[in-house]
N, C-alpha and C positions, 0 to 999 in steps of 0.2 A: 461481589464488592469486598473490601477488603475493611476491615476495624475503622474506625477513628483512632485516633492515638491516645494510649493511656500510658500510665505508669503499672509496673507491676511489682507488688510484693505477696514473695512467698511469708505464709506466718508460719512459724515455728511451734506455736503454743498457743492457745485460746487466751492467755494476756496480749500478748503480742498482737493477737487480731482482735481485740477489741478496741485495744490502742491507737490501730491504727482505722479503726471505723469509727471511732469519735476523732482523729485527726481531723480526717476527712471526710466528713460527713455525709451529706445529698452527694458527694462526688465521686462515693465510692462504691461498687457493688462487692458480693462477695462470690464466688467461684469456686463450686466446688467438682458436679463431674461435668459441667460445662453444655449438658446436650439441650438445655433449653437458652441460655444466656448466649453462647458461641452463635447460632443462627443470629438472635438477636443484633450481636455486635456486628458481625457478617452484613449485615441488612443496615445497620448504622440504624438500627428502631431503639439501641440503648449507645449512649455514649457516656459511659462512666471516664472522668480521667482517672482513676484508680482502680485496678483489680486487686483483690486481698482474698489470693490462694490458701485454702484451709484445708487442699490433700495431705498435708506435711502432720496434720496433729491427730495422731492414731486414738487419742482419748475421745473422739468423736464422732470413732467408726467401731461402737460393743453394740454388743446386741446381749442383750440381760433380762432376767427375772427381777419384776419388784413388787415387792406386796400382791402377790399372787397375780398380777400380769407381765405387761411386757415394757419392757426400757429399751429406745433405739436411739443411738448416736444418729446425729444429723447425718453423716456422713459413713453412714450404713450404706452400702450399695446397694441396688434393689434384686438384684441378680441374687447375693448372700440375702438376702432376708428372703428370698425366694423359697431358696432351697436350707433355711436355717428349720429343724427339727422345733425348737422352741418357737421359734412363728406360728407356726402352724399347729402346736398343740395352745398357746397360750392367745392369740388369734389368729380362730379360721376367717376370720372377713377377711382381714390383710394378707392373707396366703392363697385367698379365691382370686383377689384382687392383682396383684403380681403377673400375674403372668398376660394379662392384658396391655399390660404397658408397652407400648411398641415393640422394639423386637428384643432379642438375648440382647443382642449386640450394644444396644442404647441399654438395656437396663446394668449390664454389665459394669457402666460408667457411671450412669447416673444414680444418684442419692436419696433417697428418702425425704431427708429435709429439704434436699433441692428442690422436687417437685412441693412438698407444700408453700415454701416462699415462693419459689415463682406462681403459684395460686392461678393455673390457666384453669377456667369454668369446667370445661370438657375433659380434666386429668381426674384418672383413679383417686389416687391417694388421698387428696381433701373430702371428697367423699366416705369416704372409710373412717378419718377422722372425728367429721362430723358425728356419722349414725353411730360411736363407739363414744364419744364424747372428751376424746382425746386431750391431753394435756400438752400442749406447746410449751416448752422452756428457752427462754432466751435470754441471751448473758451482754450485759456491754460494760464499762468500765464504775458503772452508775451500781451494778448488782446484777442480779437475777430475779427474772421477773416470769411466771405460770399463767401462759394465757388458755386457757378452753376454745377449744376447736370453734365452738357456736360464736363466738367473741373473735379468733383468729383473721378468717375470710372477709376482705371490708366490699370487693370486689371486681373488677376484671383487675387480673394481674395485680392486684392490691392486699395487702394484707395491714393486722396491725404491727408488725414489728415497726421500730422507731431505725431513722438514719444509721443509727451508731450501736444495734443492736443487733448480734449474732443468731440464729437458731440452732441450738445446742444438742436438745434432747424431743424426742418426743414418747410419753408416759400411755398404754393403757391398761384399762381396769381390769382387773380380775374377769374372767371369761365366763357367762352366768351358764348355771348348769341348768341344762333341759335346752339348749339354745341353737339354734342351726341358722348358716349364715350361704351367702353366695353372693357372687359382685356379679351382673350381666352389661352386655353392652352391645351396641348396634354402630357398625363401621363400613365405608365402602368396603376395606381389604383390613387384614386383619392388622395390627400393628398403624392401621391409620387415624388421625384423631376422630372419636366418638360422637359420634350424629348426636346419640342419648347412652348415656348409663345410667345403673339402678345398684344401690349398695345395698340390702337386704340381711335383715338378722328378724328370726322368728324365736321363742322363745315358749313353751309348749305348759299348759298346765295340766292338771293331776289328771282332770275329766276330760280331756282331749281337744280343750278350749287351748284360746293363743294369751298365755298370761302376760306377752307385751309385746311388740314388733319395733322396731325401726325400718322407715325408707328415706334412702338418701338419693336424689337423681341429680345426674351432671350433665353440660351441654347444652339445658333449659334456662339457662340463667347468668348471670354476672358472680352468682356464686353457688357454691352447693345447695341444692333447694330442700330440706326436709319436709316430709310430707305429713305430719302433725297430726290434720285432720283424719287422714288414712289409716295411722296409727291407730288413734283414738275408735275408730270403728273398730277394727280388728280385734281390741281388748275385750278379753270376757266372751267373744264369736269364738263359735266352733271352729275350727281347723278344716278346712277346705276350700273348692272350687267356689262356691256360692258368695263366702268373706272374703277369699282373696279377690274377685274380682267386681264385687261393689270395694273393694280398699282400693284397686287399680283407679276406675272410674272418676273418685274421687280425688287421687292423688293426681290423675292427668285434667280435674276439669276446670281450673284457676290457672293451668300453667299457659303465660307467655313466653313462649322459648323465641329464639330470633328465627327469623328464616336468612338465608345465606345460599349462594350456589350448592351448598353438599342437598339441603334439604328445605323443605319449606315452615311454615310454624307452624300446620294441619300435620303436615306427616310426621312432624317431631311428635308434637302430641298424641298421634295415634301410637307412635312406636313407645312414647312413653307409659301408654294406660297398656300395652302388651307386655314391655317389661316386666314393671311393676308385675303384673298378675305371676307373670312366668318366674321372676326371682322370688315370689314368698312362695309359691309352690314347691320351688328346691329349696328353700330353706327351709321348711318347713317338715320335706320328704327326710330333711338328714339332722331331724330334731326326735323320727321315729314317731313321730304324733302325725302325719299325715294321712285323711279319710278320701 
């Protein structure tokens, strides 16, 4: 199928496209490497009469140190933050994370901030967000405005950004030392979208206990689902097979994930308490505290 008809403008500047996102408000999407919105329009599932192009504003695509973590322009490509050296020393979630994302080819084009605003359950990136507790920045003609990841995802395909409001920047925290992290995921084929994923950061203390964890799973839900409760066991437990896998247990046994032709809500949930288990074991393995 081919577009519904819009109008298109290229922005020049991040004034310019915020300009023209409070113009145009509910009518305008914004566009930036296109590989989740173009199916959409394709499909006629989104009919904006406005596109507002924001490949044109290089201030939106750095990738930087800040306050001992990591600054990414919205319009980071996920391909460069892939293969960026400070990614991957400033966060290993986001660089375990990366290369799950469909193939080179789509990550090549697609952005960072793209996938967090389009907000699909089953993407990497919001996940990552989430378990790191990321700082969302988004600009529109009103100001600048810092949403927190937990606050960010409202859900399916929903977030909080307002009409007339860009996603600029996204901010994370200084990398805690003692900390080992890994993203896993369960797919027909690889590059296909995610049955289940598990976003995973262990965190290792002095006596070979787990002095914090995060789990973040995707796929199970209308938004990234943190596992809180799971969390909370793991703290102050030894490090190993035993913890991680009543932390699994618990993180799969309140989960209604949908069932859908890929898979059922039994098998999401089994594949989710095997994650779960399997991604703190590797995170845990490259914290150097693993028993």
């Amino acid at each position: 199928m081919k577009p519904a008809p819009f109008e298109y403008h290229a922005a020049s500047s991040l004034d310019e496209a915020t300009q023209l996102l409070s113009r145009f408000g509910d009518e305008a999407k914004v566009i930036a490497g296109g590989q989740s919105l173009m199916p959409l329009l394709g499909f006629r599932l989104a009919r904006p009469a406005h596109l507002v192009d924001v490949n044109g504003i290089d201030a939106l695509a750095k990738i930087g140190a800040a306050d001992g973590g990591l600054s990414l322009g919205a319009m980071v490509r996920q391909r460069a933050a892939e293969r960026s050296a400070l990614v991957r020393e400033r966060c290993p979630l986001l660089a375990a994370a990366l290369p799950w994302i469909g193939h080179p080819a789509i990550r090549n084009r697609g952005t960072i901030g793209g996938s967090l605003a389009h907000a699909d359950p089953a993407a990497e990136l919001p996940a990552v967000a989430v378990a790191l507790d990321a700082t969302l920045v988004a600009r529109s003609t009103r100001g600048e405005r810092q949403i927190s990841a937990s606050e960010f995802f409202a859900g399916h395909f929903t977030t909080a950004l307002a009409p007339d409001e860009c996603l600029v920047e996204i901010r994370f925290r200084a990398w805690p030392g003692g900390a080992g992290a890994t993203f896993e995921e369960v797919s027909r084929r690889h590059g296909d979208f995610a049955m289940v994923g598990v976003a995973a950061v262990v965190r290792s203390g002095a006596a070979g206990d787990v002095a914090d964890a995060r789990i973040v799973l995707t796929g199970v839900g209308g938004t990234p689902v943190r596992a809180h409760e799971a969390e909370a066991l793991l703290r102050g437990a030894r490090a190993g097979r035993e913890a991680f896998e009543a932390a699994a247990e618990r993180a799969a046994r309140d989960l209604e994930p949908p069932s859908d032709l890929h898979a059922t809500r039994a098998y999401r949930r089994h594949v989710a308490r095997v994650l779960v288990r399997r991604a703190l074991e590797r995170a845990a393995a490259r914290t150097g505290s693993s028993r």
